[in-house]
VOGU-3710 file (C-alpha; in Angstrom, 3 decimals, decimal comma):
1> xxxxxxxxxx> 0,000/0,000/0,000  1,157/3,663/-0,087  1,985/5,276/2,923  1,453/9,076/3,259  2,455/11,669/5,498  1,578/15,811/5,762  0,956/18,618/7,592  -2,659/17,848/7,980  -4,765/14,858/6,897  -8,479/14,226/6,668
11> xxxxxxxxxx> -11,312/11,188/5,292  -13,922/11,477/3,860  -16,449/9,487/2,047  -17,357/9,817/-1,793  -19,607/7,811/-3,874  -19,156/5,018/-0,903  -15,456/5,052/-1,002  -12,884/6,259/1,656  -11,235/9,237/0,214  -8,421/10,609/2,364
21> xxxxxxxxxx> -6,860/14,190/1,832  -3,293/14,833/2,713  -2,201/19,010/2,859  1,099/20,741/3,471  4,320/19,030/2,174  2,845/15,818/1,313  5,129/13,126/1,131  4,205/9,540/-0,291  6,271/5,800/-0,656  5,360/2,860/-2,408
31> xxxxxxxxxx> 8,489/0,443/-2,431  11,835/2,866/-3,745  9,393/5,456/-5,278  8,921/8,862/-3,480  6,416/11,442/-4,213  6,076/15,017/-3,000  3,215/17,847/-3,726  1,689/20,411/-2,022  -1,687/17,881/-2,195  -2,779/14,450/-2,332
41> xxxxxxxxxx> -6,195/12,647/-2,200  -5,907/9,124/-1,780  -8,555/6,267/-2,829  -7,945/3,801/-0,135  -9,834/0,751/-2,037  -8,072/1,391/-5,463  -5,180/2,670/-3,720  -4,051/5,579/-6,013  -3,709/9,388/-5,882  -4,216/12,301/-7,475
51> xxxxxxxxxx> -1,041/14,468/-6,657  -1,660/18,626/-6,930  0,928/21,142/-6,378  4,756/21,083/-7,511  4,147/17,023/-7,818  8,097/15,794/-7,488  8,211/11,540/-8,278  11,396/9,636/-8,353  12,825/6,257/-8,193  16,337/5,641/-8,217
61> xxxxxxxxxx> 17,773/8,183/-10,556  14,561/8,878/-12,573  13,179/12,335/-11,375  9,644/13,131/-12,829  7,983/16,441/-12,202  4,442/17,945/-13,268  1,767/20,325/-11,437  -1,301/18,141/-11,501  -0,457/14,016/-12,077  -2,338/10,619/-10,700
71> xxxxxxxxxx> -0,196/7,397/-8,998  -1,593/3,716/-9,778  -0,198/1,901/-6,566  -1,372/-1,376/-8,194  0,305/-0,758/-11,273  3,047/1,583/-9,898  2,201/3,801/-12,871  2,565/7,589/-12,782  0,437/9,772/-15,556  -0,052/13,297/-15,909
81> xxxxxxxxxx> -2,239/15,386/-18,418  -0,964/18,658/-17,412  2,719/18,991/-18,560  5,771/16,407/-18,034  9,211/16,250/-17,617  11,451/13,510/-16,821  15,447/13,062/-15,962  17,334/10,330/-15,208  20,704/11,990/-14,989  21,380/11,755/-18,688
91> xxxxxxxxxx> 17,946/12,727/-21,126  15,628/15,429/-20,340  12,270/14,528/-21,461  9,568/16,679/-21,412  5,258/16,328/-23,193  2,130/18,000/-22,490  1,334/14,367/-21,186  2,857/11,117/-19,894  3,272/7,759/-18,457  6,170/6,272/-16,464
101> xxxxxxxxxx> 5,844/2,576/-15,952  8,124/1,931/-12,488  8,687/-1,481/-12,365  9,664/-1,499/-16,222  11,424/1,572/-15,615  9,629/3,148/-19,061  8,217/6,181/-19,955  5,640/6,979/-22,743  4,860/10,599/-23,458  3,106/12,264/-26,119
111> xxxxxxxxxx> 1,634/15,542/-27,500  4,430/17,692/-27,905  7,335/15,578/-26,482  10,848/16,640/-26,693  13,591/15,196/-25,438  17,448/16,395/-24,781  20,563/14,800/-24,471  24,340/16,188/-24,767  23,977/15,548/-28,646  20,336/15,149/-29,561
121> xxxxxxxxxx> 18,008/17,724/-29,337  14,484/15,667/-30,593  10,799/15,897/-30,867  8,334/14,405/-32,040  4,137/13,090/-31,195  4,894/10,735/-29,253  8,055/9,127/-27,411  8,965/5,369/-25,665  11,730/6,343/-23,186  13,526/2,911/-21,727
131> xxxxxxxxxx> 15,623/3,930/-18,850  17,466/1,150/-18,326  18,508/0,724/-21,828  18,765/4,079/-22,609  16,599/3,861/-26,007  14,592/6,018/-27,119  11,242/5,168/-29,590  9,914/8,497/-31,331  6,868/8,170/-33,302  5,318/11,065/-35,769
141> xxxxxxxxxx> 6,681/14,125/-36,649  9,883/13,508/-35,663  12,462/15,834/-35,547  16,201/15,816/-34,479  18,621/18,783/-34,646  22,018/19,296/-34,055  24,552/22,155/-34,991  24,495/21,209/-38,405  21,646/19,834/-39,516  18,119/18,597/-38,855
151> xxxxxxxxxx> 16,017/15,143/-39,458  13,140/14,850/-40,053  11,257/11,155/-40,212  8,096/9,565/-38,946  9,740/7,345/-36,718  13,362/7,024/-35,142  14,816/4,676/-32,558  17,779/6,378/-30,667  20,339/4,775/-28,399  21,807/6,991/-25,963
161> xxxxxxxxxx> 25,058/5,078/-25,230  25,885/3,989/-28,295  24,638/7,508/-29,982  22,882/5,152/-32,887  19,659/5,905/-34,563  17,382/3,907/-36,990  15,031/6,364/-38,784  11,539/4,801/-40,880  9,548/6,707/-43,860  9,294/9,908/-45,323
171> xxxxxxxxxx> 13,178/10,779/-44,078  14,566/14,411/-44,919  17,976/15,374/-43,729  18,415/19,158/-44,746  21,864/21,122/-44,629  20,581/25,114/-44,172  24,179/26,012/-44,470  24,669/23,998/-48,073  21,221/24,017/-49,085  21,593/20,268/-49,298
181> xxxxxxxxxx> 18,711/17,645/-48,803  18,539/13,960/-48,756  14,987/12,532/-48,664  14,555/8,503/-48,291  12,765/5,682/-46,214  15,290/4,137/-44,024  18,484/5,564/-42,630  21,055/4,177/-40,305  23,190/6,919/-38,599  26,356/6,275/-36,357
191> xxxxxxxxxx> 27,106/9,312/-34,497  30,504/8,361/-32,959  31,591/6,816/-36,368  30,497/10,267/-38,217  29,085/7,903/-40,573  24,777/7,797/-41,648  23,418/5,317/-43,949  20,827/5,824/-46,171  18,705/3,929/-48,257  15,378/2,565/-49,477
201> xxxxxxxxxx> 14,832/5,275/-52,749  17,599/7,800/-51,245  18,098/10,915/-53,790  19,756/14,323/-52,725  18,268/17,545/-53,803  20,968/21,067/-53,733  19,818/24,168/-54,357  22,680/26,681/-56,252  22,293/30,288/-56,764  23,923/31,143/-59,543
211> xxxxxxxxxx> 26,116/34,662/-60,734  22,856/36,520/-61,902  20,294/35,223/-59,046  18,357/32,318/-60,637  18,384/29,191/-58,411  19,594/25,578/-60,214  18,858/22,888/-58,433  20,943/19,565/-58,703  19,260/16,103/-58,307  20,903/12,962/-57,444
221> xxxxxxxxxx> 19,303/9,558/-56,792  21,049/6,175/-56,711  19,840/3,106/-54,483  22,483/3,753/-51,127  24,275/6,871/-49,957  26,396/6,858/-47,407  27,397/10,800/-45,767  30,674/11,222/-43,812  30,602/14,544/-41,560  34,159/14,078/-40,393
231> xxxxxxxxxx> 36,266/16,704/-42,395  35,706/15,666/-45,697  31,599/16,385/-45,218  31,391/13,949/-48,202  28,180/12,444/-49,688  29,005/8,581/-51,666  25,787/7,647/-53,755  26,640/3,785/-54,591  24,711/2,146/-57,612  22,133/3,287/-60,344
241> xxxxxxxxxx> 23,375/6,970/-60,075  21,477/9,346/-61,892  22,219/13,306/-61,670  20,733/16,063/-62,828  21,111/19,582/-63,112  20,365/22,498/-65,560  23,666/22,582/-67,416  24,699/18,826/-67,515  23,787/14,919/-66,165  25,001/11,926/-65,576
251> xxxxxxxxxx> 24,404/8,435/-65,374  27,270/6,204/-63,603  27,657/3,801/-60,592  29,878/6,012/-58,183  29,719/9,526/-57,265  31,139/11,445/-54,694  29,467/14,655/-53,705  32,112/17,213/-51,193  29,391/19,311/-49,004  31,236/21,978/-48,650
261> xxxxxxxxxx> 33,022/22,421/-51,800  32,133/23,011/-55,663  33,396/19,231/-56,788  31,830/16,467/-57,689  33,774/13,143/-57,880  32,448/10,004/-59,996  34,298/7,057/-61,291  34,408/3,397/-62,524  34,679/0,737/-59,964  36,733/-2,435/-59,660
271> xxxxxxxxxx> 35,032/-4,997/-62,048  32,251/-2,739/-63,158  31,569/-3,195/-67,476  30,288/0,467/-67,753  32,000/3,476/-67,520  30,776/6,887/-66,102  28,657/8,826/-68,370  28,083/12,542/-68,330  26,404/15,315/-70,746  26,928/18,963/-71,135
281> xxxxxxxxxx> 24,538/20,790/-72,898  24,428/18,565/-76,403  28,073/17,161/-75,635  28,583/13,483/-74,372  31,702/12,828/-71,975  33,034/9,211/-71,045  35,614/8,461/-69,097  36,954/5,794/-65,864  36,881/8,697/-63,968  34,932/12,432/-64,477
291> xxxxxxxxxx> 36,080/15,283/-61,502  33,491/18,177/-61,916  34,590/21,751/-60,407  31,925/24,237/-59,998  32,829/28,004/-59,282  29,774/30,529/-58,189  27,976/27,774/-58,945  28,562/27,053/-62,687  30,545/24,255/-64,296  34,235/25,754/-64,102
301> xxxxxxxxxx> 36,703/22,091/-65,296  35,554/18,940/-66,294  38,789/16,468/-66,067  37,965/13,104/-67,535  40,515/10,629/-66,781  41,496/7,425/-68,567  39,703/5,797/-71,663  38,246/9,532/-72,179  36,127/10,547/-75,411  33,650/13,106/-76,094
311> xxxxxxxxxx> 31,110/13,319/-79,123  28,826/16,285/-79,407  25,707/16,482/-81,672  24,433/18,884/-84,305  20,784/20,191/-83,648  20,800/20,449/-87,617  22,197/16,971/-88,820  21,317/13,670/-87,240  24,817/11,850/-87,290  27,295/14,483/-87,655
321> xxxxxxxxxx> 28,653/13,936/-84,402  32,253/15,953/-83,894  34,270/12,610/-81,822  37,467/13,223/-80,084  39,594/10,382/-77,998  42,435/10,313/-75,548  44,330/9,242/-72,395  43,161/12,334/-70,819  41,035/15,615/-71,392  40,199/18,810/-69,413
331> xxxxxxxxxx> 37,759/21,167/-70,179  37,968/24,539/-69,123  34,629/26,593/-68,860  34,096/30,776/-68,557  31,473/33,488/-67,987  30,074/32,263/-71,849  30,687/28,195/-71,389  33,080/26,447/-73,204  36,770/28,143/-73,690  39,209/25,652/-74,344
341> xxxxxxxxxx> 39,346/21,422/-74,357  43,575/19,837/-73,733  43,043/16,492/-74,906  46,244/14,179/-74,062  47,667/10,640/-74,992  46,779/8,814/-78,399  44,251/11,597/-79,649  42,096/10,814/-82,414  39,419/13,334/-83,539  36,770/13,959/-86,130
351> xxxxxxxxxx> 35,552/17,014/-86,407  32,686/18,253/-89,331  33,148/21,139/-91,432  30,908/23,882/-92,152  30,564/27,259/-94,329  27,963/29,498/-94,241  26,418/27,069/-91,934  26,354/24,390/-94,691  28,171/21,189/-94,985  31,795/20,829/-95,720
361> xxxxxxxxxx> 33,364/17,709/-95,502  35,392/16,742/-91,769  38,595/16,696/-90,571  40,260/13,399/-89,641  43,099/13,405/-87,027  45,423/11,938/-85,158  48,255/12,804/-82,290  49,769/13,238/-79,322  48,063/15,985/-77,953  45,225/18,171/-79,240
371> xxxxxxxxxx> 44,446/21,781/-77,727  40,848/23,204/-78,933  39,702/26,622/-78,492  36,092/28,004/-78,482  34,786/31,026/-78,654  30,759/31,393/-77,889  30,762/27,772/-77,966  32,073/27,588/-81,587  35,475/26,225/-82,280  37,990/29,299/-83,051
381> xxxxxxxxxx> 41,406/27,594/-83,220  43,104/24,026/-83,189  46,350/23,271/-82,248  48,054/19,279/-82,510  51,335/18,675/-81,085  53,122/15,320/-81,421  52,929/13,708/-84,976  50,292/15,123/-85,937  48,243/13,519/-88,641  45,373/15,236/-90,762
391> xxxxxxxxxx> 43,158/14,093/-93,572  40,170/16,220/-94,726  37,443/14,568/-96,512  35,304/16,375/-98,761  31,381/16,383/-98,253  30,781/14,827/-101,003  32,115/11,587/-100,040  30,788/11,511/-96,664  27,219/12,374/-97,169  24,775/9,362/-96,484
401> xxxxxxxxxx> 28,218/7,640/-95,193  28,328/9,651/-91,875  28,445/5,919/-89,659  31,792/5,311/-91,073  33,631/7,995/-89,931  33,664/7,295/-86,053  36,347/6,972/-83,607  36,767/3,219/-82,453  35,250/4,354/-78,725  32,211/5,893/-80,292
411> xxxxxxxxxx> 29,177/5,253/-78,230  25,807/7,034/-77,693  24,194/6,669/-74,281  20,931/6,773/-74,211  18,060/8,144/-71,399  19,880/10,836/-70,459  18,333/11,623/-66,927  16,265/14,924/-66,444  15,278/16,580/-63,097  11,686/15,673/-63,839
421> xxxxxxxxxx> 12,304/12,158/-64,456  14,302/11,499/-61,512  11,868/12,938/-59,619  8,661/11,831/-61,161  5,429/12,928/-59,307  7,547/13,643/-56,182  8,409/16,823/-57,425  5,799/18,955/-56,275  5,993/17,536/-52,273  9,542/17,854/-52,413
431> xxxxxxxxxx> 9,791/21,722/-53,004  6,491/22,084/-50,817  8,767/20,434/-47,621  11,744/22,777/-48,953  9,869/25,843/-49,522  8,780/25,602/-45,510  12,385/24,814/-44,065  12,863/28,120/-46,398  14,795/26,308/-48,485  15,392/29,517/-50,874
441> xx> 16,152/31,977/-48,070  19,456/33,810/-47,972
//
């Protein structure tokens, strides 16, 4: 039974049962818990208590506080409907209202429940608290913050000691600083490792402001990504990678996204058959490896390493594709795109003539190094160093014969991904959740 003690104490009878009232530092025990209030009235029969006043319950090292709560001796359950909190030396956990379940040492709270630890600040509907093994089970609207970032899922399960969280359905991690966000359905996330893992439809939304003020948003999905926020702040998406952005794409099965830098990082893994594939504007780049540098937001190098060609198309002609191949080539990009391609190692080009914008045969070439220059995205000046080797052939051997002039890597990708059809339907929700985490704002 539960004992109680008070500055004054009277009976009464209500409804046919024994009602006691305790006033004036009110102290209760039942077993190792303690409760103080200003108030108590004690059913004797159903032995419980409604606790009023600066209500103070603990057991052990849980300490629960509220203005207005109830005590189940049978049970040895504590509930209040007029505001929470709990500690237990470690977690602050506060609701509107609440459960604690002694002898299982658990709490449940909900409406409003947030809860506080040295590293996780969290809220969410409702919350499971087990004390003794320091987990935590958050259910609907959840919502964890740090200094960096904020999650947002509709369920999580945290462990305190171990500082590991599972996350479940409709997942957003969002990056104010880097106007960076990952949406999926499951997510793994090992605090002391600096390590989260994220899967089940993961894709990565970042919105750029460009030089004049218009936003460009770049899309990434793939089937895992994996984010490291030790000092690289690195993003890996692993398989099926498809990217999008205004001014070029890609399709490949690695690529490394750096947070806090303009690069982008993808490349050919051990014993894969395909290699990276990316577009710029009507131009098709293939390499083992592609770096991407970005500066004020727009594409500033493209370095494709190893095995590189490019072939850009002619909005005019179906298969006059200009093909170039080499070791190596770097693109260099300015204020009005395109200024100047190196190509290096065993360079063979074909590039298609024209005057007055008509047809005029192609040059055929071959050396050790090819330097183009562009000028508005038109080719101004070519320069071949290392046994150089040129034939021209006129257009009127070539026409109808275009398919035989290609360089032996020639290849045209297909399903070049678009921001819409990454995103599908999704679209729409995805900038409405953005748009209210003021996605756009300065």
């Amino acid at each position: 039974m539960i004992t109680v003690n008070g500055d004054s104490l009277f009976g009464k009878m209500i409804n046919g049962e024994m009602v006691r009232e305790v006033h004036g530092n009110v102290v209760m025990t039942q077993g190792n818990v303690r409760i103080t209030c200003i108030k108590a009235i004690q059913y004797l029969a159903r032995n419980e208590a409604e606790l009023i006043g600066k209500v103070v319950v603990k057991q052990d090292s849980v300490i629960i506080n509220t203005d207005i709560g109830y005590y189940y001796g049978n049970t040895k359950v504590a509930h209040s409907k007029s505001g929470i909190s709990l500690f237990d030396g470690h977690v602050n956990l506060s609701s509107k209202n609440g459960y604690y379940y002694f002898d299982e040492k658990r709490a449940f709270f909900y409406d409003n429940v947030k809860l506080y630890d040295q590293l996780t600040n969290l809220q969410s509907d409702r919350l499971t608290y087990y004390n003794d093994e320091d987990r935590a089970v958050a259910a609907g609207n959840v919502e964890v913050r740090d200094s960096s970032s904020v999650l947002f899922a509709d369920s999580l399960t945290h462990f305190r000691n171990t500082k590991i969280s599972f996350a479940y359905n409709n997942i957003l991690i969002y990056d104010p600083k880097n106007r960076l966000a990952i949406f999926s359905d499951r997510l793994e996330d090992y605090n002391n490792q600096n390590y989260t893992k994220i899967y089940d439809n993961p894709f990565l939304v970042k919105i750029d402001t460009t030089d004049n003020g218009q936003l460009d948003t770049l899309v990434i999905s793939s089937k895992l990504m994996e984010s490291y926020d030790d000092s690289t702040k690195r993003v890996v998406a692993t398989d099926s990678v498809l990217i999008a952005r205004k001014d070029f794409a890609s399709i490949n099965d690695i690529t490394i996204l750096y947070r806090n830098s303009d690069y982008l990082y993808t490349y050919k893994p051990e014993n894969a058959t395909s290699q990276p594939v990316m577009w710029n504007e009507n131009t098709q780049l293939i390499g083992d490896s592609i770096n991407v540098y970005l500066q004020n937001n727009k594409l500033k190098q493209l370095l494709i390493n190893s095995n590189a060609s490019i072939i850009s198309s002619n909005a005019k002609y179906d298969f006059k594709y200009d093909q170039i191949s080499g070791r190596n080539i770097e693109m260099h990009f300015g204020q009005n795109g395109l200024e100047k391609t190196d190509v290096k190692g065993s360079v063979l080009s074909i590039y298609y003539l024209f005057e007055d914008d008509e047809p005029n045969g192609l040059l055929k070439s071959s050396s050790d190094r090819t330097v183009i220059f562009f000028e508005d995205n038109a080719v101004t000046e070519v320069k071949f160093y290392g046994n150089p080797v040129s034939e021209y052939h006129p257009e009127n051997l070539i026409e109808g014969k275009e398919k035989e002039f290609t360089i032996p890597s020639f290849i045209i990708i297909k399903n070049r991904p678009t921001k819409e059809s990454i995103l599908g339907n999704r679209a729409n929700k995805i900038f409405s959740k953005l748009n209210k985490l003021q996605f756009y704002g300065k």
